[in-house]
mmCIF file of the protein (N, C-alpha, C, O) and its ligand, coordinates in Angstrom:
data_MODEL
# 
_entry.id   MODEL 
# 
loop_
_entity.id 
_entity.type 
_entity.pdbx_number_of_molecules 
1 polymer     1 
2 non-polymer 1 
# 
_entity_poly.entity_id                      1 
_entity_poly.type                           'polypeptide(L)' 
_entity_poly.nstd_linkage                   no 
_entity_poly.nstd_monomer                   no 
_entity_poly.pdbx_seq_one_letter_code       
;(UNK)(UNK)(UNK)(UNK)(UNK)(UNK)(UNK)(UNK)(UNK)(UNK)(UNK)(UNK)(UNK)(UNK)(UNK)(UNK)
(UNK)(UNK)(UNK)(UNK)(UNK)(UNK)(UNK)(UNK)(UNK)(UNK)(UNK)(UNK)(UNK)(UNK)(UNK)(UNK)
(UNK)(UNK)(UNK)(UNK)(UNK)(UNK)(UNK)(UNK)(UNK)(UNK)(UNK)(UNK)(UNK)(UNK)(UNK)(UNK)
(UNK)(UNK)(UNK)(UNK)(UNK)(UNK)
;
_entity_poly.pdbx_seq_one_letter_code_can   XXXXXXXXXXXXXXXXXXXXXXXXXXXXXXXXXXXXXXXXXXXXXXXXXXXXXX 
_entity_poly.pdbx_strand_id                 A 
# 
loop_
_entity_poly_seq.entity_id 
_entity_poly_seq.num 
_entity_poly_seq.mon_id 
_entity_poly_seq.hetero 
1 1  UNK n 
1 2  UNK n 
1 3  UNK n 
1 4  UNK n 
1 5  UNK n 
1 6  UNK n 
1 7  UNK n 
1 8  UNK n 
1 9  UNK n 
1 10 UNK n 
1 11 UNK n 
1 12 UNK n 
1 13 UNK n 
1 14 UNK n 
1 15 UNK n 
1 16 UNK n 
1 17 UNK n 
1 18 UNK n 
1 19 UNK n 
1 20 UNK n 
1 21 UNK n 
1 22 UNK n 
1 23 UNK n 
1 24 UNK n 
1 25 UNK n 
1 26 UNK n 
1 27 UNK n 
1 28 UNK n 
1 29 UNK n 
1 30 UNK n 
1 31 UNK n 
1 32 UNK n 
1 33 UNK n 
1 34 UNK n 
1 35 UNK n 
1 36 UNK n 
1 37 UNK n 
1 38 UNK n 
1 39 UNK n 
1 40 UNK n 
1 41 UNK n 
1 42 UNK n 
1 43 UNK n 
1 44 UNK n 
1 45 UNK n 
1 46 UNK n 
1 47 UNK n 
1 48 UNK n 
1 49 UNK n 
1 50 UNK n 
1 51 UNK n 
1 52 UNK n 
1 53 UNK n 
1 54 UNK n 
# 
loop_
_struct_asym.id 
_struct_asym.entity_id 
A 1 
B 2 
# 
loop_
_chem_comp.id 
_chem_comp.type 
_chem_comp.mon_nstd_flag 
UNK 'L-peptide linking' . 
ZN  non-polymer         . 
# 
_pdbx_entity_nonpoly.entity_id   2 
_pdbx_entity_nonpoly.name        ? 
_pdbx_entity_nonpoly.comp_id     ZN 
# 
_pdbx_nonpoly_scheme.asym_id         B 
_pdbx_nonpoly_scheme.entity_id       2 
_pdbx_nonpoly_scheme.mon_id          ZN 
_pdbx_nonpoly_scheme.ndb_seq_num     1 
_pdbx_nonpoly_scheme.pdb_seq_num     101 
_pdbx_nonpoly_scheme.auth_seq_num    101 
_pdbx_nonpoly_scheme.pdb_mon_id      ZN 
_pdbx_nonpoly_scheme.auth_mon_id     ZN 
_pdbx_nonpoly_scheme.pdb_strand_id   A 
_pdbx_nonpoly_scheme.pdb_ins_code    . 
# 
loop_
_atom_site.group_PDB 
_atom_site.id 
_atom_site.type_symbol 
_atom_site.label_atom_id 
_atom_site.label_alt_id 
_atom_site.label_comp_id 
_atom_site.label_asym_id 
_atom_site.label_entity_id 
_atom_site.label_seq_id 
_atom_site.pdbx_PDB_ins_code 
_atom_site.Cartn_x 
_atom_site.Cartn_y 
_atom_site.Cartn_z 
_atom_site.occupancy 
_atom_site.B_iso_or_equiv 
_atom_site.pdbx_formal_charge 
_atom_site.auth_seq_id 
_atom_site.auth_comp_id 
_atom_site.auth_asym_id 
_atom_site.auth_atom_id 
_atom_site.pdbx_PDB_model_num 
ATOM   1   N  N  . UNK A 1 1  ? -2.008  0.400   -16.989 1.00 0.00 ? 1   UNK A N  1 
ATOM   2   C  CA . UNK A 1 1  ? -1.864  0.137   -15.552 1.00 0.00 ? 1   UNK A CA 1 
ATOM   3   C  C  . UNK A 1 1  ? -0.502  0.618   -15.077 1.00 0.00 ? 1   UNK A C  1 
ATOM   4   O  O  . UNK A 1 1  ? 0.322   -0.048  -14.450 1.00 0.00 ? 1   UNK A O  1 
ATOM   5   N  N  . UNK A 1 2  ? -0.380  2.071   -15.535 1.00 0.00 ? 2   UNK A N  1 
ATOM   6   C  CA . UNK A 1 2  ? 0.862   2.550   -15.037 1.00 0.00 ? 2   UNK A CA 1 
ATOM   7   C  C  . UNK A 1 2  ? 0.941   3.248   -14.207 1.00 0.00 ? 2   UNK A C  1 
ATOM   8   O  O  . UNK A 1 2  ? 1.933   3.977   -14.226 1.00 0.00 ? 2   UNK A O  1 
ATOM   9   N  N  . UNK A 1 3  ? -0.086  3.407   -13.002 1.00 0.00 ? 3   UNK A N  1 
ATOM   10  C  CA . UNK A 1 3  ? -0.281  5.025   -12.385 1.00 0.00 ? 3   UNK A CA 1 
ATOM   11  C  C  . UNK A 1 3  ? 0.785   4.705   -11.003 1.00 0.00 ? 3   UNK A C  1 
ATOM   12  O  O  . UNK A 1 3  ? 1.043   3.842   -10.164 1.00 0.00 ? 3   UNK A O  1 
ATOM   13  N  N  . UNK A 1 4  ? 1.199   6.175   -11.488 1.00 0.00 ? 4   UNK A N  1 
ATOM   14  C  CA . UNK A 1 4  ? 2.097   6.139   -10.164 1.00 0.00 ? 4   UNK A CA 1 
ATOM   15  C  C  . UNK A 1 4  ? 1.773   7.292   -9.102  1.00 0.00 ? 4   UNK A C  1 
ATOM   16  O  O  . UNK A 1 4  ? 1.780   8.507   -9.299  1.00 0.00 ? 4   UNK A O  1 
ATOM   17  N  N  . UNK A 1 5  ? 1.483   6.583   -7.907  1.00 0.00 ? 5   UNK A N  1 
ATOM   18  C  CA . UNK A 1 5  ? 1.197   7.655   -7.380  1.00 0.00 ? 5   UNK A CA 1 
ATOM   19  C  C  . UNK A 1 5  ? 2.219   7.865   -5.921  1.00 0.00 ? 5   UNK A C  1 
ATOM   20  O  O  . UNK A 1 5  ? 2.522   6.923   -5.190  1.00 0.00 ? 5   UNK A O  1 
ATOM   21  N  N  . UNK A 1 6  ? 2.743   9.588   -5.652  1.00 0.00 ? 6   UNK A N  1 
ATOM   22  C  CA . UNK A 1 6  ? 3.467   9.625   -4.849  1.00 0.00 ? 6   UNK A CA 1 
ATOM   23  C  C  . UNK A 1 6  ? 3.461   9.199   -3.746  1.00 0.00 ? 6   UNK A C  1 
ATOM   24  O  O  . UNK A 1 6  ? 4.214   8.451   -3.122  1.00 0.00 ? 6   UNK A O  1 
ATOM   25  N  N  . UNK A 1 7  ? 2.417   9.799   -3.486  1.00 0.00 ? 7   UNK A N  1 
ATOM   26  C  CA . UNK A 1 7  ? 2.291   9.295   -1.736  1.00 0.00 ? 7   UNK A CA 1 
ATOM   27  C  C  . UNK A 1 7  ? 1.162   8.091   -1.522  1.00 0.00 ? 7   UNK A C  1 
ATOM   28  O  O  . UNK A 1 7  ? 0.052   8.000   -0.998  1.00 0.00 ? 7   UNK A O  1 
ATOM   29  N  N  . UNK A 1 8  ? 1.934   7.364   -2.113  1.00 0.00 ? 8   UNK A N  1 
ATOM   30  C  CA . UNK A 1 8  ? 0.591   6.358   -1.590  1.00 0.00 ? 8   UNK A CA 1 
ATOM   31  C  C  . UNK A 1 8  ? 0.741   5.567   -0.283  1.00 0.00 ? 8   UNK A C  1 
ATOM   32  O  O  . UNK A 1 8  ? 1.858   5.639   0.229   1.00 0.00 ? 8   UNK A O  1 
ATOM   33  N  N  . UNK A 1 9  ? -0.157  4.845   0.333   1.00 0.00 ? 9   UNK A N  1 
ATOM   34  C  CA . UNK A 1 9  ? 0.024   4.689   1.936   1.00 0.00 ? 9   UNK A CA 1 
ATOM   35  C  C  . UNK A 1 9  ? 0.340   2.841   1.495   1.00 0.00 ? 9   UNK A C  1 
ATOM   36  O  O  . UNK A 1 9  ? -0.151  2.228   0.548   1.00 0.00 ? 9   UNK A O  1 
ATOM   37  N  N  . UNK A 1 10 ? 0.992   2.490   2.204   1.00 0.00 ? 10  UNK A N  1 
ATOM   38  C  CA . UNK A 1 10 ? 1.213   1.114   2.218   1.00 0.00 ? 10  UNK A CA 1 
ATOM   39  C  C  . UNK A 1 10 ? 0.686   0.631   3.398   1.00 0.00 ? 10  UNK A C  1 
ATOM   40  O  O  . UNK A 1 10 ? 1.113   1.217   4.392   1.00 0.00 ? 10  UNK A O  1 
ATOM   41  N  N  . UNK A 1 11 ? -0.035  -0.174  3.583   1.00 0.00 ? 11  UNK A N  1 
ATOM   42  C  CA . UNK A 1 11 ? -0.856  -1.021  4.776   1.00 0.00 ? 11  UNK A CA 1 
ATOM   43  C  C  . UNK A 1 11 ? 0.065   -2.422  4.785   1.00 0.00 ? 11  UNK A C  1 
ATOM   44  O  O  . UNK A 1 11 ? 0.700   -2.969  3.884   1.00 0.00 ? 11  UNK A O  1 
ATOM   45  N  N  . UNK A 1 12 ? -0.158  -2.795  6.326   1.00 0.00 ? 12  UNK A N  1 
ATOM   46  C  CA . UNK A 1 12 ? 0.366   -4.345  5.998   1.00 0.00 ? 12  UNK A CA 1 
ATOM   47  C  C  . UNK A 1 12 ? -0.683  -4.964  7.187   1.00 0.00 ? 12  UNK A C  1 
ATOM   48  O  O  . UNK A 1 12 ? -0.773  -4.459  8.306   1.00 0.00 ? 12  UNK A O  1 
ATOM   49  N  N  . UNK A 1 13 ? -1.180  -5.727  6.899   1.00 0.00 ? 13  UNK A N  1 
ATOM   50  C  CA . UNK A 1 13 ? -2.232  -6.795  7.466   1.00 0.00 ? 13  UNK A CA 1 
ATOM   51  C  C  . UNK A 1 13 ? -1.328  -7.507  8.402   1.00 0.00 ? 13  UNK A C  1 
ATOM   52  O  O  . UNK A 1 13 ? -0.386  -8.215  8.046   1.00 0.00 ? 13  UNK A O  1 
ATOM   53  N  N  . UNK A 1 14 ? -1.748  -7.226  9.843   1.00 0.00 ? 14  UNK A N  1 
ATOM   54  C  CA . UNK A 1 14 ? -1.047  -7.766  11.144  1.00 0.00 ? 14  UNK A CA 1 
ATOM   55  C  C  . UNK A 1 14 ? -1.273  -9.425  11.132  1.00 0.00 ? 14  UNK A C  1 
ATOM   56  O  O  . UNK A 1 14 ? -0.709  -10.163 11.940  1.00 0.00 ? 14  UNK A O  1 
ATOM   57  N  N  . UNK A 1 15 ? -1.867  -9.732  10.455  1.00 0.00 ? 15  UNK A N  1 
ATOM   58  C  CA . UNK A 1 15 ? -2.409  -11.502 10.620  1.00 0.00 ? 15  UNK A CA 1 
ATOM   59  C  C  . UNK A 1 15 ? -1.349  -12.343 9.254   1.00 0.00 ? 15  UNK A C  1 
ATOM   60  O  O  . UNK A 1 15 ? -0.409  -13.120 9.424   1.00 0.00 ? 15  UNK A O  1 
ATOM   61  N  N  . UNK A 1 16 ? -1.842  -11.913 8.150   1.00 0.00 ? 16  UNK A N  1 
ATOM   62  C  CA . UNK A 1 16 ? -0.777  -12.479 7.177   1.00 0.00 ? 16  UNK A CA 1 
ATOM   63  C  C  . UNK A 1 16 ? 0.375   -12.218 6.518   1.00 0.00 ? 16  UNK A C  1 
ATOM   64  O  O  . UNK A 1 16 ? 1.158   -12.962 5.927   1.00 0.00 ? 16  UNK A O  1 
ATOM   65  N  N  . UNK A 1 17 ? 0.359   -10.562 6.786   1.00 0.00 ? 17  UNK A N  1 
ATOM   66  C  CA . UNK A 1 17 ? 1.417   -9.654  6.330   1.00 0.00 ? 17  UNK A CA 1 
ATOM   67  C  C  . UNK A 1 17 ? 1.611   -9.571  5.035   1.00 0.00 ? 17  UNK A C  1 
ATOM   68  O  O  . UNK A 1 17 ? 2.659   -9.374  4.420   1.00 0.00 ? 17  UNK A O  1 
ATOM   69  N  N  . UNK A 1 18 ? 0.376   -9.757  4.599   1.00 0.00 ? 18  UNK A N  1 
ATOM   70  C  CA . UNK A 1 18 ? 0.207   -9.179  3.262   1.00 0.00 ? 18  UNK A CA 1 
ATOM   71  C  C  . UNK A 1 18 ? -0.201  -7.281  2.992   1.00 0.00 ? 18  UNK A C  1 
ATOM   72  O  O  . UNK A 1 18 ? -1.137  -6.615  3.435   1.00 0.00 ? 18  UNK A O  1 
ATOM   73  N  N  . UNK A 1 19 ? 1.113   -6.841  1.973   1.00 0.00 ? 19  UNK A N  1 
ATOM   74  C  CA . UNK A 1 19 ? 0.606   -5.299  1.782   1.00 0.00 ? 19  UNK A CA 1 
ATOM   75  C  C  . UNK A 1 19 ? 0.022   -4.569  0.999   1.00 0.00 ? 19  UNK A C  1 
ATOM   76  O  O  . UNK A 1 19 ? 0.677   -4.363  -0.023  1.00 0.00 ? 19  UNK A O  1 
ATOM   77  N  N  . UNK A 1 20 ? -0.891  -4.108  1.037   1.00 0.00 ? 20  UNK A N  1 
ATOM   78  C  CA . UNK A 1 20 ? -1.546  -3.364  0.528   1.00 0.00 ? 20  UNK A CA 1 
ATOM   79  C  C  . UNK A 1 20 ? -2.082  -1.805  0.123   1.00 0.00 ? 20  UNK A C  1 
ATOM   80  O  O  . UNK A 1 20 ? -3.013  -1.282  0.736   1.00 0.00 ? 20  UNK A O  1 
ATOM   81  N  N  . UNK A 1 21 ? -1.450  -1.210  -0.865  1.00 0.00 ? 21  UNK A N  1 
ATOM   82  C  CA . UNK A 1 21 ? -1.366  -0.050  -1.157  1.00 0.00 ? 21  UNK A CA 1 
ATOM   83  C  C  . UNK A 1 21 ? -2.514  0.385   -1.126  1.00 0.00 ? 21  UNK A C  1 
ATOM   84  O  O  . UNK A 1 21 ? -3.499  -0.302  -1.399  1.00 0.00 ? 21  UNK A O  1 
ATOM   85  N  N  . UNK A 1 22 ? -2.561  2.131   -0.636  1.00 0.00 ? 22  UNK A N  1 
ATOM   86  C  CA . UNK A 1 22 ? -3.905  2.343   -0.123  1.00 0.00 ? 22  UNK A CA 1 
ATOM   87  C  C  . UNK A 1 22 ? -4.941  3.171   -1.823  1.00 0.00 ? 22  UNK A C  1 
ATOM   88  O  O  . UNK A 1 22 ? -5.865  3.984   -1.839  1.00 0.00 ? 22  UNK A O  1 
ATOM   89  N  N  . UNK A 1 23 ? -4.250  2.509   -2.917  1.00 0.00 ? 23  UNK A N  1 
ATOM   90  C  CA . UNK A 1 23 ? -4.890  2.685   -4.363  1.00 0.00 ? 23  UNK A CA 1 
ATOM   91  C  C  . UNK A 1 23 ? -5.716  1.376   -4.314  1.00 0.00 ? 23  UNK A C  1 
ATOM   92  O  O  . UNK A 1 23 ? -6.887  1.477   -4.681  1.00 0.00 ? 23  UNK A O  1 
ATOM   93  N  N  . UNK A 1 24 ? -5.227  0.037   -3.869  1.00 0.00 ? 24  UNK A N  1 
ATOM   94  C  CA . UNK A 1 24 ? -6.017  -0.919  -3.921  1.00 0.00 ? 24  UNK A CA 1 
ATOM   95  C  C  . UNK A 1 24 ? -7.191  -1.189  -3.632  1.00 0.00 ? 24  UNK A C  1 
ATOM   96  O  O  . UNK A 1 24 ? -8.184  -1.714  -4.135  1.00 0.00 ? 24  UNK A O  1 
ATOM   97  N  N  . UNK A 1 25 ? -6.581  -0.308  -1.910  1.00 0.00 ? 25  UNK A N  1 
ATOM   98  C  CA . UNK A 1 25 ? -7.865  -0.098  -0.863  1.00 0.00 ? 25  UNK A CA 1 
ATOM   99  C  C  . UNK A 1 25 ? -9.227  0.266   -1.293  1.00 0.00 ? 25  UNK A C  1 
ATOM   100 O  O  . UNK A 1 25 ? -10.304 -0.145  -0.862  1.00 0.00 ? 25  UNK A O  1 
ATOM   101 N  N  . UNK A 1 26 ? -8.889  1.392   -2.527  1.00 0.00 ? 26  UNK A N  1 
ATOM   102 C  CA . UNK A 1 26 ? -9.937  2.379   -2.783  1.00 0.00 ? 26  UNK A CA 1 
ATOM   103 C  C  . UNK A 1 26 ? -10.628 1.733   -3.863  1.00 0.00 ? 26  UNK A C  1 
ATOM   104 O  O  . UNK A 1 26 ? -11.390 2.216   -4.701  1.00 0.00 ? 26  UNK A O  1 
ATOM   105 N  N  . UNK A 1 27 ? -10.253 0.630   -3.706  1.00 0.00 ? 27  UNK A N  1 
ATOM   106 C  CA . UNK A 1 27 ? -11.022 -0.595  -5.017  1.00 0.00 ? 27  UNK A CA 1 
ATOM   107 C  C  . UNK A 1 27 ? -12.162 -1.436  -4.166  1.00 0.00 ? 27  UNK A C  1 
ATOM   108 O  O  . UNK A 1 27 ? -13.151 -2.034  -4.590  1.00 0.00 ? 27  UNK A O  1 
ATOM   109 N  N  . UNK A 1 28 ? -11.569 -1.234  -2.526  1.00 0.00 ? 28  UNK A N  1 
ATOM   110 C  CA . UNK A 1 28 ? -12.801 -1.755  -2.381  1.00 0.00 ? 28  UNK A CA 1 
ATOM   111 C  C  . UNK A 1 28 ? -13.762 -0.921  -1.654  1.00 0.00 ? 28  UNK A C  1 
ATOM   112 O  O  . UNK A 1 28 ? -13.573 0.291   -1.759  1.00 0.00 ? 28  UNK A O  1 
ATOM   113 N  N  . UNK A 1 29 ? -14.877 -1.357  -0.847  1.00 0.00 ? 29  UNK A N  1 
ATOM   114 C  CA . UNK A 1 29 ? -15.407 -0.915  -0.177  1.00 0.00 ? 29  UNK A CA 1 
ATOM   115 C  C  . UNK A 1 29 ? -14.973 -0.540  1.130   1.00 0.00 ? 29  UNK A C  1 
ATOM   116 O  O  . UNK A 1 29 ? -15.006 0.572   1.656   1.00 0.00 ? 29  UNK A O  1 
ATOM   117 N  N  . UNK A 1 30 ? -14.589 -1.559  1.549   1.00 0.00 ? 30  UNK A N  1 
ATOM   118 C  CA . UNK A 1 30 ? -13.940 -1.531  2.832   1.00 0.00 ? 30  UNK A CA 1 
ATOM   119 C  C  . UNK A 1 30 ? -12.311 -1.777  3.075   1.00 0.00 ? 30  UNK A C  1 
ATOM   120 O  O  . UNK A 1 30 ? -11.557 -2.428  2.352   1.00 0.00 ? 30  UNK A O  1 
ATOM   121 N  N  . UNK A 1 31 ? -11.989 -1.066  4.302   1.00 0.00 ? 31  UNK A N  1 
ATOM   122 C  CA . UNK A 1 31 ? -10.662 -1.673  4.187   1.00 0.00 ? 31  UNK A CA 1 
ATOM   123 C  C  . UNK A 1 31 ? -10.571 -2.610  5.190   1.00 0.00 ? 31  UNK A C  1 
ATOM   124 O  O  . UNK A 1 31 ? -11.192 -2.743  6.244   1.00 0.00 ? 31  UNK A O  1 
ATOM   125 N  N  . UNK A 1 32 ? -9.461  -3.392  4.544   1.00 0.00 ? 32  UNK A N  1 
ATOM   126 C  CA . UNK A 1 32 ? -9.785  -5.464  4.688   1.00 0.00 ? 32  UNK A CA 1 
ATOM   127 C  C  . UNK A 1 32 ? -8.857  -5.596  4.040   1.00 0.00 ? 32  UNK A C  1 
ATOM   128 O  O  . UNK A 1 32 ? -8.579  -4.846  3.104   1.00 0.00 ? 32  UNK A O  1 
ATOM   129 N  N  . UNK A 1 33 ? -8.056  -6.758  4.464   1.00 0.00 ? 33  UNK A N  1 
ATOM   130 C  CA . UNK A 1 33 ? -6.983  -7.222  3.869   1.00 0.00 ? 33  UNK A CA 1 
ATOM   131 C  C  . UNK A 1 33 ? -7.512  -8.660  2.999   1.00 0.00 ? 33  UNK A C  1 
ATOM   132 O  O  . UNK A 1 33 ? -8.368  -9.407  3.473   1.00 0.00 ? 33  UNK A O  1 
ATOM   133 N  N  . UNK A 1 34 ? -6.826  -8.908  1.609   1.00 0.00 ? 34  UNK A N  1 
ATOM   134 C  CA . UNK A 1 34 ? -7.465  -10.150 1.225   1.00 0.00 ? 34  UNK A CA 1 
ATOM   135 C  C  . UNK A 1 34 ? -7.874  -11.297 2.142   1.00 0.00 ? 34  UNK A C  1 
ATOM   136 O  O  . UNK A 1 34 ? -8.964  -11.841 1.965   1.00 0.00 ? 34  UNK A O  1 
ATOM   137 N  N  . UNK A 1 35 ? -7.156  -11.640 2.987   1.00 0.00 ? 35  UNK A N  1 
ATOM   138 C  CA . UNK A 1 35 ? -7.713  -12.759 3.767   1.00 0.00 ? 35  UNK A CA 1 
ATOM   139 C  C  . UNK A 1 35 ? -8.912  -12.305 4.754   1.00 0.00 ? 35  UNK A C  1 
ATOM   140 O  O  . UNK A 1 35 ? -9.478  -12.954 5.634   1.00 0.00 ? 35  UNK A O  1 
ATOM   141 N  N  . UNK A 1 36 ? -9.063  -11.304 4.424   1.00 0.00 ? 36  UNK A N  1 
ATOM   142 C  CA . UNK A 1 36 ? -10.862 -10.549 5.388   1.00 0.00 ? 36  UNK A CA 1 
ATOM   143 C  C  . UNK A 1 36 ? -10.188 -10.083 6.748   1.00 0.00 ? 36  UNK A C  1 
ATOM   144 O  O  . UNK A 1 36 ? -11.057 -9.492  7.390   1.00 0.00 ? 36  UNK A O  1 
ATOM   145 N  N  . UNK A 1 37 ? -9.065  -10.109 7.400   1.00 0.00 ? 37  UNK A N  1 
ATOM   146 C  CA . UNK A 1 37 ? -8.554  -9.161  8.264   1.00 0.00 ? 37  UNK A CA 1 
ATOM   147 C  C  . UNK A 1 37 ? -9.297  -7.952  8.531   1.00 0.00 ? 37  UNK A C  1 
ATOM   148 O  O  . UNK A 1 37 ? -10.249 -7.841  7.759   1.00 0.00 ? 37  UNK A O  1 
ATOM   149 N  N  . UNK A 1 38 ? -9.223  -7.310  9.096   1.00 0.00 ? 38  UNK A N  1 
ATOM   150 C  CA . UNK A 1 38 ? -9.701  -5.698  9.120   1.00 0.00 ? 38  UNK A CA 1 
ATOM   151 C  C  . UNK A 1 38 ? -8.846  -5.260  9.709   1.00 0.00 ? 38  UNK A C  1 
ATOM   152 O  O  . UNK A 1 38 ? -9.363  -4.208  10.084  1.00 0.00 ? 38  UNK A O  1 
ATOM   153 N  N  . UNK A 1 39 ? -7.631  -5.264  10.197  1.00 0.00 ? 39  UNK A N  1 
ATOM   154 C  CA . UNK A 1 39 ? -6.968  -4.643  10.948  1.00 0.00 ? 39  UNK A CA 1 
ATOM   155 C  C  . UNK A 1 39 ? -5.466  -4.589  10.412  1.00 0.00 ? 39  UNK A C  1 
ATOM   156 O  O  . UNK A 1 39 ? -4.687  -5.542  10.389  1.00 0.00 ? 39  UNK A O  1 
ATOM   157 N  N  . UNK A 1 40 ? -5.192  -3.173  9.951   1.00 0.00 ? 40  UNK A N  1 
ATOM   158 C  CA . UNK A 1 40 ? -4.051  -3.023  9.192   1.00 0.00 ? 40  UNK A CA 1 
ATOM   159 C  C  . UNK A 1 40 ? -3.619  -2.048  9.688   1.00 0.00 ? 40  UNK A C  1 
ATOM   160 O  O  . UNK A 1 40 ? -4.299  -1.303  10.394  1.00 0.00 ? 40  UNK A O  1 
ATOM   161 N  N  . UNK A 1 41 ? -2.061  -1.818  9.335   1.00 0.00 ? 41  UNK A N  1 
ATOM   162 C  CA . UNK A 1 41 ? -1.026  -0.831  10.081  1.00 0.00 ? 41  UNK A CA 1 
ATOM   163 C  C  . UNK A 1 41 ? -0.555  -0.730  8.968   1.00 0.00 ? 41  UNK A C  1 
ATOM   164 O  O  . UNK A 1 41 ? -0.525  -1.550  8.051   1.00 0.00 ? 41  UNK A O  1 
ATOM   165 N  N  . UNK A 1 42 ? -0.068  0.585   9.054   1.00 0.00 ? 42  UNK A N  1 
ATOM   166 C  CA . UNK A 1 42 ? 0.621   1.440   7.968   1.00 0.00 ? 42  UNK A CA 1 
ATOM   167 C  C  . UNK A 1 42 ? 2.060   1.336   7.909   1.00 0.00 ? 42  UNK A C  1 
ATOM   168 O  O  . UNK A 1 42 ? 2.778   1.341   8.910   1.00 0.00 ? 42  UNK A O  1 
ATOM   169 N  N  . UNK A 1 43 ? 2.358   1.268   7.040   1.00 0.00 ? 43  UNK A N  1 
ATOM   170 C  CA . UNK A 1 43 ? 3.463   1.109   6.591   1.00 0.00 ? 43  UNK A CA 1 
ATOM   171 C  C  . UNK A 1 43 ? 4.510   1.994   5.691   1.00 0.00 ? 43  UNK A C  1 
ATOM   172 O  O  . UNK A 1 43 ? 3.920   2.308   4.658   1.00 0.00 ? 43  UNK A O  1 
ATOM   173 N  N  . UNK A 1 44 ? 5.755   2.478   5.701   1.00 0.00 ? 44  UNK A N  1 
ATOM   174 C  CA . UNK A 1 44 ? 6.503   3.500   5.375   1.00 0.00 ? 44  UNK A CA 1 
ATOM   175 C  C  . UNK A 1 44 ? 6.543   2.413   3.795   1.00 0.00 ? 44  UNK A C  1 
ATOM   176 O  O  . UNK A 1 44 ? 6.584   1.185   3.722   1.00 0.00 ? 44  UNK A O  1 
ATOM   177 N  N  . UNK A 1 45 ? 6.512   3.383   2.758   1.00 0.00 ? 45  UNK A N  1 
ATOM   178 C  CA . UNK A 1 45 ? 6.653   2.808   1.665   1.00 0.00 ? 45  UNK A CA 1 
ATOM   179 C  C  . UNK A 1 45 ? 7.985   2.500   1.095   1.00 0.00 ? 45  UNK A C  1 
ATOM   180 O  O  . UNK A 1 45 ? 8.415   3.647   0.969   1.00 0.00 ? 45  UNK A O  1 
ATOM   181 N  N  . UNK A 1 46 ? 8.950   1.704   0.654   1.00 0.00 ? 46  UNK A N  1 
ATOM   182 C  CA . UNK A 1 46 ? 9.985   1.660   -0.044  1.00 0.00 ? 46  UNK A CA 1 
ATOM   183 C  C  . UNK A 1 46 ? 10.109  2.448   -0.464  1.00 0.00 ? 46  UNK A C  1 
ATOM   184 O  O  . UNK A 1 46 ? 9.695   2.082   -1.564  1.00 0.00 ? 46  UNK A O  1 
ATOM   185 N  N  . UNK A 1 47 ? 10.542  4.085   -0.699  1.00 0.00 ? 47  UNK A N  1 
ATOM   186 C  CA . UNK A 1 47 ? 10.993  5.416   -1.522  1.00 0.00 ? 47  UNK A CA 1 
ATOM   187 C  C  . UNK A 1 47 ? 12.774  4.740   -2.370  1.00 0.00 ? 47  UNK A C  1 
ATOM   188 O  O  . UNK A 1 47 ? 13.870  4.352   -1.965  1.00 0.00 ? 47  UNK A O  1 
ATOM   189 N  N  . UNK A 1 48 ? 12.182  4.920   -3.484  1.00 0.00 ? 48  UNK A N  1 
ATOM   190 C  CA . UNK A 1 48 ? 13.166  4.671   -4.272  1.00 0.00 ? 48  UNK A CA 1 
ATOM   191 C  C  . UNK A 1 48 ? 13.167  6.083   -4.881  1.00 0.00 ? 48  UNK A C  1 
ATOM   192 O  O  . UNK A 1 48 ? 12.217  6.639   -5.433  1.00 0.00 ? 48  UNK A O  1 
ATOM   193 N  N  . UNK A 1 49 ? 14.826  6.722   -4.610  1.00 0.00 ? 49  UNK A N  1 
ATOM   194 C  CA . UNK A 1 49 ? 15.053  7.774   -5.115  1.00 0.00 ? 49  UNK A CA 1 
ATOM   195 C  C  . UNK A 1 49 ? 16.066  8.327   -6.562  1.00 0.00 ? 49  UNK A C  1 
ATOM   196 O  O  . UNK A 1 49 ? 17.274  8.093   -6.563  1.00 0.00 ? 49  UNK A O  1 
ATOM   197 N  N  . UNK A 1 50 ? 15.473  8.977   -7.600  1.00 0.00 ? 50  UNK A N  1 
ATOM   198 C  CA . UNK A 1 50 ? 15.655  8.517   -8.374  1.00 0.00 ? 50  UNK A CA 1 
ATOM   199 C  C  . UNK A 1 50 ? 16.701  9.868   -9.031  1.00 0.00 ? 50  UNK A C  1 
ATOM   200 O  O  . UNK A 1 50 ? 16.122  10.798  -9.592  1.00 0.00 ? 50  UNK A O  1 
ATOM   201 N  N  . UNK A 1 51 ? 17.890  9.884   -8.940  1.00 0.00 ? 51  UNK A N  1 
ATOM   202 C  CA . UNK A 1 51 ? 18.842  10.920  -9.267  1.00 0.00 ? 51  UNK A CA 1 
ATOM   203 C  C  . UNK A 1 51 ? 19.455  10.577  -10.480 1.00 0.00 ? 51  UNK A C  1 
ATOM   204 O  O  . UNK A 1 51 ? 20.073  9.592   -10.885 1.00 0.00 ? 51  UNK A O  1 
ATOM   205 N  N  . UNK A 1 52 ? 18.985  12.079  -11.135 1.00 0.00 ? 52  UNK A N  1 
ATOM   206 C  CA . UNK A 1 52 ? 19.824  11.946  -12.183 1.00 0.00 ? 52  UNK A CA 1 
ATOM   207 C  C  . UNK A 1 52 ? 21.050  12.475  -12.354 1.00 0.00 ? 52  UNK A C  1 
ATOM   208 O  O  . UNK A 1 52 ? 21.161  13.384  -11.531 1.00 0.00 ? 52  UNK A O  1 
ATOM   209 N  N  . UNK A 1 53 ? 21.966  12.379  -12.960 1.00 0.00 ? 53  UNK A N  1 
ATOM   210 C  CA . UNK A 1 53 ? 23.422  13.013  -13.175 1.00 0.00 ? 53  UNK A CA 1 
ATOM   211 C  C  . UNK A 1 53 ? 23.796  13.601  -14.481 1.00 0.00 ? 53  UNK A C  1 
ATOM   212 O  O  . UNK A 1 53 ? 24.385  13.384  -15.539 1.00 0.00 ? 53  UNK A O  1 
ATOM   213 N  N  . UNK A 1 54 ? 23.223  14.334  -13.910 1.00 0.00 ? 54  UNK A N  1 
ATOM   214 C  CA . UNK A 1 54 ? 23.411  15.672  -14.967 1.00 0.00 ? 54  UNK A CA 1 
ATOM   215 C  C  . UNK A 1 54 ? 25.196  16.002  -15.429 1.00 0.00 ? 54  UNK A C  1 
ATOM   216 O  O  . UNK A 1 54 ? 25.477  16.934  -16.183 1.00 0.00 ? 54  UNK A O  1 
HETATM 217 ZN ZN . ZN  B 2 .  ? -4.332  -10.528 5.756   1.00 0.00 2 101 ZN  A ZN 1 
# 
């Protein structure tokens, strides 16, 4: 359970503000926030940038 994926879309559920990556999404059928919401807004993902020093 290591997959990392670049661009993944982060959702956040306008009712509980719970977020949900759009890898999760594709677990379900529909998109729905756990509490059965249907109405989610996208969200800029935390980009953690990762430099090395060479
Ligand atoms: Zn919700």
């Amino acid at each position: 359970m290591s997959e990392q994926a670049k661009d993944e879309v982060y959702y956040e559920c306008v009712r509980c503000g719970t977020v949900v990556t759009s890898s999760e999404l594709s677990k379900l059928l529909e998109i729905k926030c756990i509490c059965g919401y249907r109405i989610l807004r996208k969200k800029r993902p935390q980009v953690v940038k990762v430099i090395k020093a060479v």
